[in-house]
PDB file of N, CA, C and O in Angstrom:
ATOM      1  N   UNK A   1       5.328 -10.147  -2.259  1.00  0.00           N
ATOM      2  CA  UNK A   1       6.550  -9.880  -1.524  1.00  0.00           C
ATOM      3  C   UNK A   1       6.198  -8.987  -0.339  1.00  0.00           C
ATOM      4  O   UNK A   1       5.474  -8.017  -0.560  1.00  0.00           O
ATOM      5  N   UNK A   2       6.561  -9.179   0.674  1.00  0.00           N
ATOM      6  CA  UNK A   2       6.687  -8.482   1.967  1.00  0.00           C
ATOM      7  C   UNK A   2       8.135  -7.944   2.406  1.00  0.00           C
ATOM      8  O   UNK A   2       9.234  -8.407   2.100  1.00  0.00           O
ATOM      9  N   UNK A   3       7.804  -6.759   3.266  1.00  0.00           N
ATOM     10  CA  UNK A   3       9.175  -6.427   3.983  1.00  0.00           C
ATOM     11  C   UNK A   3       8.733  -4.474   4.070  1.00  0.00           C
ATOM     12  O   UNK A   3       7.691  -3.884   3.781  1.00  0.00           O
ATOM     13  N   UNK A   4       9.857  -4.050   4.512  1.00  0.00           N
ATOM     14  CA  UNK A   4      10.140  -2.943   4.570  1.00  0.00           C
ATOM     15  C   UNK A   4      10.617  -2.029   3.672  1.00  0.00           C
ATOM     16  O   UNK A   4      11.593  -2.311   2.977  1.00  0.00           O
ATOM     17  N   UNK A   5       9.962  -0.780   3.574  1.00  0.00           N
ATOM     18  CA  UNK A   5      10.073   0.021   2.793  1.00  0.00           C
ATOM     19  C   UNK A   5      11.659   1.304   2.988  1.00  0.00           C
ATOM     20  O   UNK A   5      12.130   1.469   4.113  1.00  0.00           O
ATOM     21  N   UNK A   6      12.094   1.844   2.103  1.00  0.00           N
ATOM     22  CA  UNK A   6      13.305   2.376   2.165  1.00  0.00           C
ATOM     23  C   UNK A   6      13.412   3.206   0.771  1.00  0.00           C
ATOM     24  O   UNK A   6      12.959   2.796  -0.298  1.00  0.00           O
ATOM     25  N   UNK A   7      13.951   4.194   0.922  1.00  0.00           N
ATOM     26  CA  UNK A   7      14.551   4.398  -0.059  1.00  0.00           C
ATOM     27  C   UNK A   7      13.361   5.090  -1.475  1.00  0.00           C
ATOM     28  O   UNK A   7      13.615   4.902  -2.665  1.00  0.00           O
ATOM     29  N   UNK A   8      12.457   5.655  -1.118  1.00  0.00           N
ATOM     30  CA  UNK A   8      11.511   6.392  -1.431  1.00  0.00           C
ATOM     31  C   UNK A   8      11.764   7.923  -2.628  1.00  0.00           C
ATOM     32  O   UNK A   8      11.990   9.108  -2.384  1.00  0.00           O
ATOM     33  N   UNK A   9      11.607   7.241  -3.784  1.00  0.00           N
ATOM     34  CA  UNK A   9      12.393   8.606  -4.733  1.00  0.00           C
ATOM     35  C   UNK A   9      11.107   8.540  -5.925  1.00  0.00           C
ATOM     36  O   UNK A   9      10.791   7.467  -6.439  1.00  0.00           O
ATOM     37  N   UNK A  10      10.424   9.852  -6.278  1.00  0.00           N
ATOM     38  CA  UNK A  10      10.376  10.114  -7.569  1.00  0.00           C
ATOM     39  C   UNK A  10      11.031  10.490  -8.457  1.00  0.00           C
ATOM     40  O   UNK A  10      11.559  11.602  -8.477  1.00  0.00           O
ATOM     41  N   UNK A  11      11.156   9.322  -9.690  1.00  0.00           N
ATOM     42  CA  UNK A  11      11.511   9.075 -10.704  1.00  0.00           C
ATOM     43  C   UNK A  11      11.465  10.647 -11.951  1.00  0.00           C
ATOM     44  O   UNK A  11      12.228  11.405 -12.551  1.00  0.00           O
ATOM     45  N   UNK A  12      10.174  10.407 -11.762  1.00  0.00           N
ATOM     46  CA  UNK A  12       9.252  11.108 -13.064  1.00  0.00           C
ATOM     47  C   UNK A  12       7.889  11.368 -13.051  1.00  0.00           C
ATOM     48  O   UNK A  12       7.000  10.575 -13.359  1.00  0.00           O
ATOM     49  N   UNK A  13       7.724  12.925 -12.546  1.00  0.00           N
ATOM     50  CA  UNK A  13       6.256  13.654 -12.283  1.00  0.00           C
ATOM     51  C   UNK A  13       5.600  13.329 -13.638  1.00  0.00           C
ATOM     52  O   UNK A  13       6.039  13.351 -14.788  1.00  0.00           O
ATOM     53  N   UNK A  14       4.298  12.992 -13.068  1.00  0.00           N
ATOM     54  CA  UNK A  14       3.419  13.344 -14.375  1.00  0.00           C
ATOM     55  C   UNK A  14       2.193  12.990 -13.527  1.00  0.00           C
ATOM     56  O   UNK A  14       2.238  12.723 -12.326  1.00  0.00           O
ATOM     57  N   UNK A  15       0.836  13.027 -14.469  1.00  0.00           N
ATOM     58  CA  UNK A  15      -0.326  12.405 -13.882  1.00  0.00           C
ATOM     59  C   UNK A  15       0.106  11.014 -12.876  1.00  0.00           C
ATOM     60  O   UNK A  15       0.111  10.721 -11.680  1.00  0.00           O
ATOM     61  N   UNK A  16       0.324  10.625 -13.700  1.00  0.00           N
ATOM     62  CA  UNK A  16       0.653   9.337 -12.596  1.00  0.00           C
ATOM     63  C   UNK A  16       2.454   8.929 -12.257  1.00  0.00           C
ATOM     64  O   UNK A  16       3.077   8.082 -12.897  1.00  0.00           O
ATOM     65  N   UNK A  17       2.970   9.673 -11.237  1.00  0.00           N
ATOM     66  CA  UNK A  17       4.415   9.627 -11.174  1.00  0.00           C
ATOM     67  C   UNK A  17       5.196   8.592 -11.181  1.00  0.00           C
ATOM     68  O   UNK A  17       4.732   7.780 -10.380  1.00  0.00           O
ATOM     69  N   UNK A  18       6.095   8.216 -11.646  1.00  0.00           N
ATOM     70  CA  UNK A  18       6.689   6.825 -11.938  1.00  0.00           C
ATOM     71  C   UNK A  18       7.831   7.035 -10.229  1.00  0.00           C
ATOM     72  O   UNK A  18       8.620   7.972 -10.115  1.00  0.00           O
ATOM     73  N   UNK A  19       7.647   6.037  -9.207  1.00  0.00           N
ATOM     74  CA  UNK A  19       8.087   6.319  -8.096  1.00  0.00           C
ATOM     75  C   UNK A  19       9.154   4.470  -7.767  1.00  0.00           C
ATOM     76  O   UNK A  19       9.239   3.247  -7.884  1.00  0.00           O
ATOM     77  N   UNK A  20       9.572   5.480  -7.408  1.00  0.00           N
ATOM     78  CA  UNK A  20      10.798   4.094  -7.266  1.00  0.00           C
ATOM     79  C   UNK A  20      11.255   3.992  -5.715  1.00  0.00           C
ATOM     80  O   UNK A  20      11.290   4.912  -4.897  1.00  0.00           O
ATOM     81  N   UNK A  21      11.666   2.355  -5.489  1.00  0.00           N
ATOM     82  CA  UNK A  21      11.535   2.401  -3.797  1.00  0.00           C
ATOM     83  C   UNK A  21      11.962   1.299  -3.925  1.00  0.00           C
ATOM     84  O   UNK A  21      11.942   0.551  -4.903  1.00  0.00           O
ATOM     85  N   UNK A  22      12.553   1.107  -2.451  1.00  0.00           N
ATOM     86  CA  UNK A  22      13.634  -0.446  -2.073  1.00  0.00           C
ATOM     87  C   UNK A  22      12.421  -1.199  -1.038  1.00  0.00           C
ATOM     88  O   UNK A  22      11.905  -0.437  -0.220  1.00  0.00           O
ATOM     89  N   UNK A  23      12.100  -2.189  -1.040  1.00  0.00           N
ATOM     90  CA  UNK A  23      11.269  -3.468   0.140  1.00  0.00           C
ATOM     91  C   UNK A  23      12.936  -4.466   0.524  1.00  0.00           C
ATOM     92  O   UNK A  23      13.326  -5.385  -0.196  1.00  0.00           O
ATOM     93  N   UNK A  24      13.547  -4.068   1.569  1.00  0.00           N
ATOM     94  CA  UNK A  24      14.601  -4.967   1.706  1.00  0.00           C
ATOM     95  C   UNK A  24      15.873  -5.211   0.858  1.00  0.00           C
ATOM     96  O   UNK A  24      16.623  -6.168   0.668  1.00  0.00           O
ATOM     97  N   UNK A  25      15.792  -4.014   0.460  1.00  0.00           N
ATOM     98  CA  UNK A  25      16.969  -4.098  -0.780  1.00  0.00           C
ATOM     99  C   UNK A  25      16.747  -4.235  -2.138  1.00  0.00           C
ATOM    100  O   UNK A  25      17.648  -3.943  -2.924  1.00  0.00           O
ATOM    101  N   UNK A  26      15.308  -4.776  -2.656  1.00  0.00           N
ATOM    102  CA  UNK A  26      14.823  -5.163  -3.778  1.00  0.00           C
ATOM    103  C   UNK A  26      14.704  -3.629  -4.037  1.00  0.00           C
ATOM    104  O   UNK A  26      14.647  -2.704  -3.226  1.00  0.00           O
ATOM    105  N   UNK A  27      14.679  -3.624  -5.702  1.00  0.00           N
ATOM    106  CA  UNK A  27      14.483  -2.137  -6.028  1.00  0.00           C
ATOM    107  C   UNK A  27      13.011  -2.255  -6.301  1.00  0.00           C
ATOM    108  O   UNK A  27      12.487  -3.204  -5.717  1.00  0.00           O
ATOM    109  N   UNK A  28      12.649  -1.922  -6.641  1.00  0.00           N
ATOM    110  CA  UNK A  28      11.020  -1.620  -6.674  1.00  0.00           C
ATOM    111  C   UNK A  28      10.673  -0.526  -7.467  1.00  0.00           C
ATOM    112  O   UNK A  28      11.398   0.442  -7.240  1.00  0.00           O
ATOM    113  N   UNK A  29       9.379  -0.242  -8.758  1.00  0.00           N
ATOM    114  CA  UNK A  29       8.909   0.534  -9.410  1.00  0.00           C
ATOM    115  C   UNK A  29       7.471   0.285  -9.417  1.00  0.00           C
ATOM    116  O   UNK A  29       6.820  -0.730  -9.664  1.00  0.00           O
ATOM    117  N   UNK A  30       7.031   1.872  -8.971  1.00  0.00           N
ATOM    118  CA  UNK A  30       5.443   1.462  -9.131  1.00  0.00           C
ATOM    119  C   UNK A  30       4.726   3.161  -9.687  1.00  0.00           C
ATOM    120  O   UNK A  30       5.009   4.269  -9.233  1.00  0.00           O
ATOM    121  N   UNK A  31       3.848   2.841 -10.684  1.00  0.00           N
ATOM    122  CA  UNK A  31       3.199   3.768 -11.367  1.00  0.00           C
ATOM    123  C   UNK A  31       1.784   3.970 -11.325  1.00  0.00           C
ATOM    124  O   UNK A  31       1.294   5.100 -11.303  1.00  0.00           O
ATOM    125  N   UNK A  32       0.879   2.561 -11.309  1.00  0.00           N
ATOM    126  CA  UNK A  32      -0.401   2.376 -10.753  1.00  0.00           C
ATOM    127  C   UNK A  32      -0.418   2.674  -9.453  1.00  0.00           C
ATOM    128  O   UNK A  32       0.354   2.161  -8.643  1.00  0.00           O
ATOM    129  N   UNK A  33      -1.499   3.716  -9.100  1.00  0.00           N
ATOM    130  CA  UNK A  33      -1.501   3.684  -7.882  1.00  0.00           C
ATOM    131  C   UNK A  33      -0.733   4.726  -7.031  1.00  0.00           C
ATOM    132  O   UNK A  33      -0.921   5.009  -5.848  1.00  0.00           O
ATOM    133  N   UNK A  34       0.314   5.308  -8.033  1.00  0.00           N
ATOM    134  CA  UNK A  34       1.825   6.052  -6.998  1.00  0.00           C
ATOM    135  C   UNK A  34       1.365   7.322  -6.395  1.00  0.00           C
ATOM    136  O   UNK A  34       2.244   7.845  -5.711  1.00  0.00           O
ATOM    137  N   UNK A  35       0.567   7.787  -6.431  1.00  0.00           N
ATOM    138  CA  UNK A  35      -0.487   8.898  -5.861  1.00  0.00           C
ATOM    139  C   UNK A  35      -0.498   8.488  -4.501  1.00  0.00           C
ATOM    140  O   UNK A  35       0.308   8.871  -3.653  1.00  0.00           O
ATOM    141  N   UNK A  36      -1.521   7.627  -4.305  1.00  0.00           N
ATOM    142  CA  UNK A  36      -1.958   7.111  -2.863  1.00  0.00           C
ATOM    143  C   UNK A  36      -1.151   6.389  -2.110  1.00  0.00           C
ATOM    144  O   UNK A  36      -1.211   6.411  -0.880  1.00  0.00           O
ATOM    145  N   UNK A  37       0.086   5.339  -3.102  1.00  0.00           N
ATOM    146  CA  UNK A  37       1.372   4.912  -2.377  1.00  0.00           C
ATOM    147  C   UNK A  37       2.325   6.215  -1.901  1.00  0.00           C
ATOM    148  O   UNK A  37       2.994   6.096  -0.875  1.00  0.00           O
ATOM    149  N   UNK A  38       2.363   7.401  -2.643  1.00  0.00           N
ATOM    150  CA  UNK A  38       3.548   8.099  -1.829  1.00  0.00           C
ATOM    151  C   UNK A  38       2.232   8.920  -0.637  1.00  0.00           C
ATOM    152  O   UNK A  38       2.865   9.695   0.081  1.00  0.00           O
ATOM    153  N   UNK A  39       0.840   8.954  -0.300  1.00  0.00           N
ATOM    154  CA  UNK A  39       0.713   9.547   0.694  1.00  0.00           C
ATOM    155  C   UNK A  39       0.313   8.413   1.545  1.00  0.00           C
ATOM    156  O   UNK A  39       0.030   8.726   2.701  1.00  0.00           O
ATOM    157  N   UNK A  40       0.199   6.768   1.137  1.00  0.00           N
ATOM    158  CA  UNK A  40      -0.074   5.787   2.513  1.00  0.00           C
ATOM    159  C   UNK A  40       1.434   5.547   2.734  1.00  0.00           C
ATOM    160  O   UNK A  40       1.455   5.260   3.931  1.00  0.00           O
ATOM    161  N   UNK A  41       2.439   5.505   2.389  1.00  0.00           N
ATOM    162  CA  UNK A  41       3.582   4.884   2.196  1.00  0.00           C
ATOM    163  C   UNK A  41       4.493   5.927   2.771  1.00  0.00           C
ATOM    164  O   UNK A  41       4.285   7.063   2.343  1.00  0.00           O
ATOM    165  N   UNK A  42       5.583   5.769   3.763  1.00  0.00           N
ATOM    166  CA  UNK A  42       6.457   6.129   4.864  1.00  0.00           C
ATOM    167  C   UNK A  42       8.131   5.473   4.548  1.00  0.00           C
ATOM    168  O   UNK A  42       8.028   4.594   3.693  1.00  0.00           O
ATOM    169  N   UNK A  43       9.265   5.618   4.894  1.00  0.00           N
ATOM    170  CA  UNK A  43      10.128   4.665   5.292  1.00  0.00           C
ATOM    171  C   UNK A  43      10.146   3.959   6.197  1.00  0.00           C
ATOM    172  O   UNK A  43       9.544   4.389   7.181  1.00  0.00           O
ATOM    173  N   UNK A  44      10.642   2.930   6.296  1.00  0.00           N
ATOM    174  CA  UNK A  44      10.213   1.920   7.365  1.00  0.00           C
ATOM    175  C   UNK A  44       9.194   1.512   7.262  1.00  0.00           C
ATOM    176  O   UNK A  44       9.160   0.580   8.065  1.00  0.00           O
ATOM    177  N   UNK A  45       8.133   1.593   6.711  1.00  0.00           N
ATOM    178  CA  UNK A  45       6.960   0.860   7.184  1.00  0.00           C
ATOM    179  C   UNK A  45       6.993  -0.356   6.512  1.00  0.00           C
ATOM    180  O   UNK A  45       7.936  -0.511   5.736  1.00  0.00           O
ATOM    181  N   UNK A  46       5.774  -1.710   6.688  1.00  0.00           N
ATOM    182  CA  UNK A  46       5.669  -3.263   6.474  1.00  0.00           C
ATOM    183  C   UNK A  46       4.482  -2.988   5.356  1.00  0.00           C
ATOM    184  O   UNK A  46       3.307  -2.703   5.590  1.00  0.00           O
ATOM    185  N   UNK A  47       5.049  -3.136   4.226  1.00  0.00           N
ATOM    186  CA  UNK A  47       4.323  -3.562   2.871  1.00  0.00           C
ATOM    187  C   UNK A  47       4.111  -4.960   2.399  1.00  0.00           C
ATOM    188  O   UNK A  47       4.953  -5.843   2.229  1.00  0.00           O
ATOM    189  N   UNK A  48       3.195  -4.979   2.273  1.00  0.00           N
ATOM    190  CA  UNK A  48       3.056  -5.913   1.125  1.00  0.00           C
ATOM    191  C   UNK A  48       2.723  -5.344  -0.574  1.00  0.00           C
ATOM    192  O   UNK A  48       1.958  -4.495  -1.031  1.00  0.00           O
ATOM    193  N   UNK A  49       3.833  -6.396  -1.253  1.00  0.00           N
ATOM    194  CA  UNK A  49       3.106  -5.833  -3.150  1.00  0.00           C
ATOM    195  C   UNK A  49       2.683  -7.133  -3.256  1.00  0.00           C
ATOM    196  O   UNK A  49       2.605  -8.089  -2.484  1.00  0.00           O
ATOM    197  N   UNK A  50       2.311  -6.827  -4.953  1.00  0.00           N
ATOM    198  CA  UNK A  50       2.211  -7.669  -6.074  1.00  0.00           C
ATOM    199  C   UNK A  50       2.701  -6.877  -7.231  1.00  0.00           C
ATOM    200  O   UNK A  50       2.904  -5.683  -7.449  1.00  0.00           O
ATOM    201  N   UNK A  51       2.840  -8.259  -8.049  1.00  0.00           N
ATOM    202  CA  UNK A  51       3.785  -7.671  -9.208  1.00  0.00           C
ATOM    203  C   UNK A  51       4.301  -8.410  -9.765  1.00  0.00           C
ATOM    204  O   UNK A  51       4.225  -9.600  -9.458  1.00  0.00           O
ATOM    205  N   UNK A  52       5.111  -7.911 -10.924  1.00  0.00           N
ATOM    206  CA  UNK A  52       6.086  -8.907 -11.526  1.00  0.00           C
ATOM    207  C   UNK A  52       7.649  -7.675 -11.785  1.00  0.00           C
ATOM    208  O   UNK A  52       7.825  -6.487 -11.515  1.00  0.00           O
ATOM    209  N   UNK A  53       8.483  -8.716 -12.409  1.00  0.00           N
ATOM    210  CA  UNK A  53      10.048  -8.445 -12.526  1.00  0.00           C
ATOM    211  C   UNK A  53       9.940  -7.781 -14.111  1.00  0.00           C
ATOM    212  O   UNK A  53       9.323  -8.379 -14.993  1.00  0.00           O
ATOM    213  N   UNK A  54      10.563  -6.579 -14.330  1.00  0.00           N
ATOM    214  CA  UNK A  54      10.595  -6.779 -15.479  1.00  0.00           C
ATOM    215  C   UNK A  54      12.307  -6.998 -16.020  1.00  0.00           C
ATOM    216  O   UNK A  54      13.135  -7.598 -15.335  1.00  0.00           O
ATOM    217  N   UNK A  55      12.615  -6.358 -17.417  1.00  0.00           N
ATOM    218  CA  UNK A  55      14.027  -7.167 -18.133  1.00  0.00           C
ATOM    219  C   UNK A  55      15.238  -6.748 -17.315  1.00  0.00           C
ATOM    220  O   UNK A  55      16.268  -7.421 -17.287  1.00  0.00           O
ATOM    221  N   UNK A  56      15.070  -5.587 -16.636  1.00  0.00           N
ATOM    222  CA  UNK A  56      15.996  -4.900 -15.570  1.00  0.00           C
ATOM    223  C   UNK A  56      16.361  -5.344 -14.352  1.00  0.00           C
ATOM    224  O   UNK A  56      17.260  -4.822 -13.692  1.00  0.00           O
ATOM    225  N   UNK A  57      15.408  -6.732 -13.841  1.00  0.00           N
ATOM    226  CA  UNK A  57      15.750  -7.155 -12.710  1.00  0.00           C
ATOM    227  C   UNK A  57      14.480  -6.062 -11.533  1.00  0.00           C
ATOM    228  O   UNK A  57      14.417  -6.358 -10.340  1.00  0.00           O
ATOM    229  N   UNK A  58      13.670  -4.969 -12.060  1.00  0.00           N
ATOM    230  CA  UNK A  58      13.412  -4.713 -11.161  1.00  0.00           C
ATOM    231  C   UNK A  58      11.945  -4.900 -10.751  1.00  0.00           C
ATOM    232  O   UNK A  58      11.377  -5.303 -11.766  1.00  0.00           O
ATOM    233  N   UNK A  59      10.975  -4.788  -9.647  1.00  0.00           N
ATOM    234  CA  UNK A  59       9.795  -5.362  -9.162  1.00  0.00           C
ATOM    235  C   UNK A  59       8.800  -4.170  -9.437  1.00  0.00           C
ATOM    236  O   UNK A  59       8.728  -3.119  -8.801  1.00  0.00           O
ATOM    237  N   UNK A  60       8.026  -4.576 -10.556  1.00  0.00           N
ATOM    238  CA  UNK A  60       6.991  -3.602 -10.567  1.00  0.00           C
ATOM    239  C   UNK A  60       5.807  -3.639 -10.328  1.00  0.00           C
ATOM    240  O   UNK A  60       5.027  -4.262 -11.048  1.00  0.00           O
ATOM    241  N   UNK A  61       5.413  -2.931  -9.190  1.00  0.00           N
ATOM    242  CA  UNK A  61       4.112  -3.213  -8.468  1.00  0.00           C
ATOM    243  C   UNK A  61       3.053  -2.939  -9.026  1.00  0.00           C
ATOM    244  O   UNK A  61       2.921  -1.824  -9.532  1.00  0.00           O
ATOM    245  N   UNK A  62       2.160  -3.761  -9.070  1.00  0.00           N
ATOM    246  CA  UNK A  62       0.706  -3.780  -9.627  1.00  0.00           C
ATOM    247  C   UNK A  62      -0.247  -3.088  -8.358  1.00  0.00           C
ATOM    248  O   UNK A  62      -0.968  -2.104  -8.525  1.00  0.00           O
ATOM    249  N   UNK A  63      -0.068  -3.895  -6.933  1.00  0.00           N
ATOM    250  CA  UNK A  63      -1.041  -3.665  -6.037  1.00  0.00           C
ATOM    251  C   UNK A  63       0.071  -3.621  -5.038  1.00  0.00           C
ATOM    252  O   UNK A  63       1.173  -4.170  -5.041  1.00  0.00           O
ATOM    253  N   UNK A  64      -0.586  -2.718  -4.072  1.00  0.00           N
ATOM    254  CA  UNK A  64       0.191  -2.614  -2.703  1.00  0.00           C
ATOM    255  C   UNK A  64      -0.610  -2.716  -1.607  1.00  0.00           C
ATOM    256  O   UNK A  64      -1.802  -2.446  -1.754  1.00  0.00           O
ATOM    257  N   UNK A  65      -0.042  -3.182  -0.115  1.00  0.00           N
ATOM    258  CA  UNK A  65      -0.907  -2.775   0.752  1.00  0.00           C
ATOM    259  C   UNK A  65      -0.020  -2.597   2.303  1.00  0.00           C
ATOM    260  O   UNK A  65       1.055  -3.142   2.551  1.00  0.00           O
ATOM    261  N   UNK A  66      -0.725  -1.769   3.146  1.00  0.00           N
ATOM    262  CA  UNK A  66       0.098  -1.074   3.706  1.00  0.00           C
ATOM    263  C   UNK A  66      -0.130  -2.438   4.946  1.00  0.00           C
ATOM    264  O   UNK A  66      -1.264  -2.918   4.965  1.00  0.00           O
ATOM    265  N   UNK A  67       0.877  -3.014   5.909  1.00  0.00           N
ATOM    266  CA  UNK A  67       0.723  -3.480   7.097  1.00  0.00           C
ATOM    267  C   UNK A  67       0.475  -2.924   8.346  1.00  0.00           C
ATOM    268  O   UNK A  67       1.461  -2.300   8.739  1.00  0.00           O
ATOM    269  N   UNK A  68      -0.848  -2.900   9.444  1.00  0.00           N
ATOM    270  CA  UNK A  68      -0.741  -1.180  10.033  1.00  0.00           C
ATOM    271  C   UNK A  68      -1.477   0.074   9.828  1.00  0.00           C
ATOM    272  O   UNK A  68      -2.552   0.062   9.227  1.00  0.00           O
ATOM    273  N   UNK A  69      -0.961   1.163  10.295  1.00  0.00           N
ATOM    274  CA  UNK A  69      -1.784   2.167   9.541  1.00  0.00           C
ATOM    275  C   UNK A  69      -0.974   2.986   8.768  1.00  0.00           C
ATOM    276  O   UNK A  69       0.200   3.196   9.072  1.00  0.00           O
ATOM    277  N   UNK A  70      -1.603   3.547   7.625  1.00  0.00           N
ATOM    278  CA  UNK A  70      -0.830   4.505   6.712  1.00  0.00           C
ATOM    279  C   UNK A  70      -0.460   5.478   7.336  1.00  0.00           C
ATOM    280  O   UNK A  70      -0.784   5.881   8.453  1.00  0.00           O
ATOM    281  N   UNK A  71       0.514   6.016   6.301  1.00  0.00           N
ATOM    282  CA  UNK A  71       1.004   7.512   6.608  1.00  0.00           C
ATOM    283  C   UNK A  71      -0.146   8.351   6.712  1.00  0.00           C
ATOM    284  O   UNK A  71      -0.129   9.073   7.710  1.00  0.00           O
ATOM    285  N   UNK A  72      -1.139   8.462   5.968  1.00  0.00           N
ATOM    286  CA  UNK A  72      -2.201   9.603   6.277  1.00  0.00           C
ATOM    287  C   UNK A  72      -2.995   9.609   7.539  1.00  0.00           C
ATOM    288  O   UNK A  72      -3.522  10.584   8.075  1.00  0.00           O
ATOM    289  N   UNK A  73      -2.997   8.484   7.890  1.00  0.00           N
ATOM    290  CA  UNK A  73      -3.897   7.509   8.737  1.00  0.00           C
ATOM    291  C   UNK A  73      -3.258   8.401   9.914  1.00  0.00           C
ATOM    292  O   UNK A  73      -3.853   9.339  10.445  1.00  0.00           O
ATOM    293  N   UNK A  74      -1.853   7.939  10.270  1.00  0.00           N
ATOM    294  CA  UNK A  74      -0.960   8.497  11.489  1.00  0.00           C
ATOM    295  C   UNK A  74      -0.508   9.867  11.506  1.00  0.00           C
ATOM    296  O   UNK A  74      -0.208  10.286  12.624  1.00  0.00           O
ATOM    297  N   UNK A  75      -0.349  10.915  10.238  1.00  0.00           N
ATOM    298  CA  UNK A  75      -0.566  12.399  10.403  1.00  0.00           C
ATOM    299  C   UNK A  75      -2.238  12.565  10.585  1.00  0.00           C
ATOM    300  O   UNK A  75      -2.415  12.899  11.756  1.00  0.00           O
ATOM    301  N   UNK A  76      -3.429  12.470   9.938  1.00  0.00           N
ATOM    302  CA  UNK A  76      -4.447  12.953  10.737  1.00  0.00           C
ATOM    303  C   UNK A  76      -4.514  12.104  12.344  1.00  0.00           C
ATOM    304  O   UNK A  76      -5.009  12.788  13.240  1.00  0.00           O
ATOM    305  N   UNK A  77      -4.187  11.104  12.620  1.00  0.00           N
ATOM    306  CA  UNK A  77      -4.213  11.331  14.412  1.00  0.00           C
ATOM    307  C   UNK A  77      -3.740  12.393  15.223  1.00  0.00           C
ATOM    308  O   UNK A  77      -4.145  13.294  15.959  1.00  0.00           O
ATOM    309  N   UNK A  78      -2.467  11.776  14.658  1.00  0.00           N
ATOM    310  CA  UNK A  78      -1.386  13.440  14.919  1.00  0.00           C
ATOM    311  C   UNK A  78      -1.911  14.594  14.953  1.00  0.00           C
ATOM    312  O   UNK A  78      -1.645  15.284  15.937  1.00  0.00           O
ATOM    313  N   UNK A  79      -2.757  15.118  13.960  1.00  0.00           N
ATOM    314  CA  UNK A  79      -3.810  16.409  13.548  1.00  0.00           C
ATOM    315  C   UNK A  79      -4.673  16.298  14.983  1.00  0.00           C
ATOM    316  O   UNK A  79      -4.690  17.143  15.877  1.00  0.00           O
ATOM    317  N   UNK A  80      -5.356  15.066  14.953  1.00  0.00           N
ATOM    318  CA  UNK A  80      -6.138  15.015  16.024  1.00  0.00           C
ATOM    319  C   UNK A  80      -5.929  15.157  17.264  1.00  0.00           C
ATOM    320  O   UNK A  80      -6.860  15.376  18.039  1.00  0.00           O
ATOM    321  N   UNK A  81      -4.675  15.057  17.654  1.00  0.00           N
ATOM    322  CA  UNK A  81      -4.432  14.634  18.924  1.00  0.00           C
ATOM    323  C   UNK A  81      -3.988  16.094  19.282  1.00  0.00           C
ATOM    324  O   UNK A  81      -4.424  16.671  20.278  1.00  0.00           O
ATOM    325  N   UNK A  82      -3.156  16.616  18.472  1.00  0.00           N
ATOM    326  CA  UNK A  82      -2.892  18.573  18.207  1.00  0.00           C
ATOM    327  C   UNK A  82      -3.923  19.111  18.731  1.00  0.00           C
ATOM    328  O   UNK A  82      -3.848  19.662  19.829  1.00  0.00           O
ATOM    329  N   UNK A  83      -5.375  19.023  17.838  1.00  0.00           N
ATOM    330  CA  UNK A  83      -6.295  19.894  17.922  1.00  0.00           C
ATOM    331  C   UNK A  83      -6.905  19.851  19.544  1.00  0.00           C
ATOM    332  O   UNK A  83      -7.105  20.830  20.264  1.00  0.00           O
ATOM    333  N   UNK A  84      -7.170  18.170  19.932  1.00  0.00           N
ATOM    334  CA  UNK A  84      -7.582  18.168  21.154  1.00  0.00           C
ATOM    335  C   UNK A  84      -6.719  18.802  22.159  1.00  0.00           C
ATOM    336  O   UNK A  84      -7.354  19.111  23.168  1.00  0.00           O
ATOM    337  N   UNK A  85      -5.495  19.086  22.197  1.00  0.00           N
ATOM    338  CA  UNK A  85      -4.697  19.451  23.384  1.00  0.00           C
ATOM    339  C   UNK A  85      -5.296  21.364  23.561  1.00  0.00           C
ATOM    340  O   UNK A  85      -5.362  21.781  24.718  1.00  0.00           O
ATOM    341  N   UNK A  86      -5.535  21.982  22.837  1.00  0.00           N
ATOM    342  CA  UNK A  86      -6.103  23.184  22.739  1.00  0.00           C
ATOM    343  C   UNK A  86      -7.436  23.826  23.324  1.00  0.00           C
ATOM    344  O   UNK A  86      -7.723  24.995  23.065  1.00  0.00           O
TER     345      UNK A  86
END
């Protein structure tokens, strides 16, 4: 599934945080991975998952990938572009 990201909430801290999120209105749950999805992952930005549905109707992501550059990607430029003006 592709589309846009929205709607960006943790669920439930733990080692691996159970993080919940809309692609176009679809609700979306993802636990593998939710570390590096909440620091590549923005609102608005063009995702792609994988995954399946579970009994709730909702999409739980196995794999993600960002379309573009990540969120970390575009704060260290940002960092970069800071430091050079100095």
């Amino acid at each position: 599934m592709k589309g846009y990201v929205s709607k960006i909430r943790v669920l439930k801290m733990s080692k691996t945080p159970l993080v919940r999120f809309s692609i176009d209105g679809m609700n979306c749950l993802i636990t593998t991975h939710s570390l590096s999805f909440l620091a590549d992952v923005d609102e608005g930005m063009q995702v792609v998952v994988a995954g399946e549905f579970n009994d709730r109707k909702q999409f739980v992501v196995k794999k993600y990938s960002v379309l573009g550059k990540t969120k970390i990607m575009i704060e260290f430029e940002a960092i970069n572009k800071a430091h050079h003006l100095f």
